[in-house]
C-alpha positions as CSV (number, residue, x, y, z in Angstrom):
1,X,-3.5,16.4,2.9
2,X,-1.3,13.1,1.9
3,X,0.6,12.2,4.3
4,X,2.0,8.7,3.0
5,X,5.5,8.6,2.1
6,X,6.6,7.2,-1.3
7,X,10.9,6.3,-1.8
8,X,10.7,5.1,-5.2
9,X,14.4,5.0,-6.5
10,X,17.0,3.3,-9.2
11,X,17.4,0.1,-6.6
12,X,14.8,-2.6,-8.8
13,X,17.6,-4.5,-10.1
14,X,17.9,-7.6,-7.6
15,X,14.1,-7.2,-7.2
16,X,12.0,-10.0,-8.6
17,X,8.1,-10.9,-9.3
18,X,6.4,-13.9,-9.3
19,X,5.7,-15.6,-12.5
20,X,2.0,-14.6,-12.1
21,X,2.9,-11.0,-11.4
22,X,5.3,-10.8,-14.0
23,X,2.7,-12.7,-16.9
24,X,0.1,-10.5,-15.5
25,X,2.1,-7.0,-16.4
26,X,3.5,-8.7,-19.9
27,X,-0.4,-9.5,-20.7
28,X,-1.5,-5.9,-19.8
29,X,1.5,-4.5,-22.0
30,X,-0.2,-6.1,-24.9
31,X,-3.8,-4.8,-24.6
32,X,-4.7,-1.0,-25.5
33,X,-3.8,1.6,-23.1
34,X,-1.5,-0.8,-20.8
35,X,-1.3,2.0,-18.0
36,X,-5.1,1.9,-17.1
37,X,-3.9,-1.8,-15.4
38,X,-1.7,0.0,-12.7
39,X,-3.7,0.2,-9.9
40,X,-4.7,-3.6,-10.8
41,X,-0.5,-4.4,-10.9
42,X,-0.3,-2.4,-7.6
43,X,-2.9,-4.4,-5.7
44,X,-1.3,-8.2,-7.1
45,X,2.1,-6.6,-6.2
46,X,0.8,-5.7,-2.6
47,X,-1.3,-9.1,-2.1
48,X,2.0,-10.9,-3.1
49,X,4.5,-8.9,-0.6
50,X,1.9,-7.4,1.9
51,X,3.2,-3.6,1.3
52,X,5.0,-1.9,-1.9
53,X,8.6,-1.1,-1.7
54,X,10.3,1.4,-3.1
55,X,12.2,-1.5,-5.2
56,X,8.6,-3.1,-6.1
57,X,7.4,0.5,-7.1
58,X,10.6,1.1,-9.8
59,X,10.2,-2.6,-11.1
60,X,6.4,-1.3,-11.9
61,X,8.2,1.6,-13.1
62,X,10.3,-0.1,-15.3
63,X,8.0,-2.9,-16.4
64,X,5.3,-1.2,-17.4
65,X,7.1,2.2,-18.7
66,X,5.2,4.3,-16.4
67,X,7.3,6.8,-14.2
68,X,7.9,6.3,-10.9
69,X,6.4,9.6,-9.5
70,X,3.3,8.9,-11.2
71,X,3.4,5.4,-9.6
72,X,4.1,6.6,-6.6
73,X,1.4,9.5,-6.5
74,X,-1.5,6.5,-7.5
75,X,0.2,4.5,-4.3
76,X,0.0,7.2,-2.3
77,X,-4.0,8.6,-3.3
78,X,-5.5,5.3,-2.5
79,X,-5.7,4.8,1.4
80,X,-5.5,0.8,0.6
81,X,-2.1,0.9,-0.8
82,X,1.0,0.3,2.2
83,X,4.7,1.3,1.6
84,X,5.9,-0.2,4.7
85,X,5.1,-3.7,6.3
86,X,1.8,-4.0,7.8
87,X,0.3,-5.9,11.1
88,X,-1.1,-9.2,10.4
89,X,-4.6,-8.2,11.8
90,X,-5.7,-4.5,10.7
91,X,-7.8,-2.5,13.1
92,X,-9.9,0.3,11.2
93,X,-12.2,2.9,13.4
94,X,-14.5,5.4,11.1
95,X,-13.0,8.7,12.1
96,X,-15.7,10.6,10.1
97,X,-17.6,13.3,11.4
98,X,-20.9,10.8,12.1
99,X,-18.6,8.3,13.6
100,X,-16.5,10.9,15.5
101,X,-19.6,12.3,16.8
102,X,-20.9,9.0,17.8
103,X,-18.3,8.4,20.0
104,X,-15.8,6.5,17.9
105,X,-12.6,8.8,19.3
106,X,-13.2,7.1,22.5
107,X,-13.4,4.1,20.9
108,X,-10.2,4.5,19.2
109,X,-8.5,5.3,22.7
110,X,-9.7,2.8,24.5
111,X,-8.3,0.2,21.2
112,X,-4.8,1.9,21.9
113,X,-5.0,1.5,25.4
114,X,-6.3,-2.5,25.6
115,X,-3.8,-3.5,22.7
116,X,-0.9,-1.1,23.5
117,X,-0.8,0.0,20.2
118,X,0.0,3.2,18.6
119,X,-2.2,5.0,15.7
120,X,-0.7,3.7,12.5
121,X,1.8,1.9,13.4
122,X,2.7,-1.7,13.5
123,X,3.9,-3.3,16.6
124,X,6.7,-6.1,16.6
125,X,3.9,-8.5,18.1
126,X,2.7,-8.1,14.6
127,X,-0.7,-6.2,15.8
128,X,-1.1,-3.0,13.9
129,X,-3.4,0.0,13.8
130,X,-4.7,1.7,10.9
């Protein structure tokens, strides 16, 4: 189950890209099937800005003619994609059943406890979880 939020809405008209962002969706607009590029748009978008707003997600939208629910539902499948600010270092533990087996729970605990962090969030000392 997805648990991500996406808030795409009608709010992309003071939002701007780069030049390079901007070229870079103009050049995939002129090469055959232009929508295959998104998740490469998505990734420049969130290198630029560090997450993808709602505002960044409708200028996609509108950009590239794609609709912003299926934007939004590509954002949202791939685990690497952020709609809300992240930490400036990222902490990842393997939660998978070898992992969790293995010990990595406890490991995951013990990360909380030593950075007084909580799971998925990111902390105002700009030191984040994943």
């Amino acid at each position: 189950m997805n648990t991500k939020e996406c808030h795409c809405h009608e709010n992309a008209s003071k939002f701007q890209f780069p030049k390079e962002i901007d070229d870079y969706i103009q050049e995939c607009q002129t090469k055959p099937h232009p929508e295959s590029y998104l998740i490469n748009v998505l990734h420049k978008a969130q290198n630029h800005f560090g997450y993808l707003s709602p505002e960044c997600l409708e200028n996609i939208s509108q950009k590239m003619g794609i609709p912003s629910s299926t934007i939004c539902g590509v954002a949202s499948f791939y685990h690497l994609f952020s709609f809300r600010p992240r930490g400036k270092y990222r902490i990842a533990v393997c939660m998978g059943t070898a992992c969790y087996v293995k010990g990595s729970g406890m490991v995951l605990e013990k990360l909380k406890e030593l950075l007084e962090v909580k799971e998925g969030r990111s902390e105002e000392r700009r030191v984040g979880k994943e």
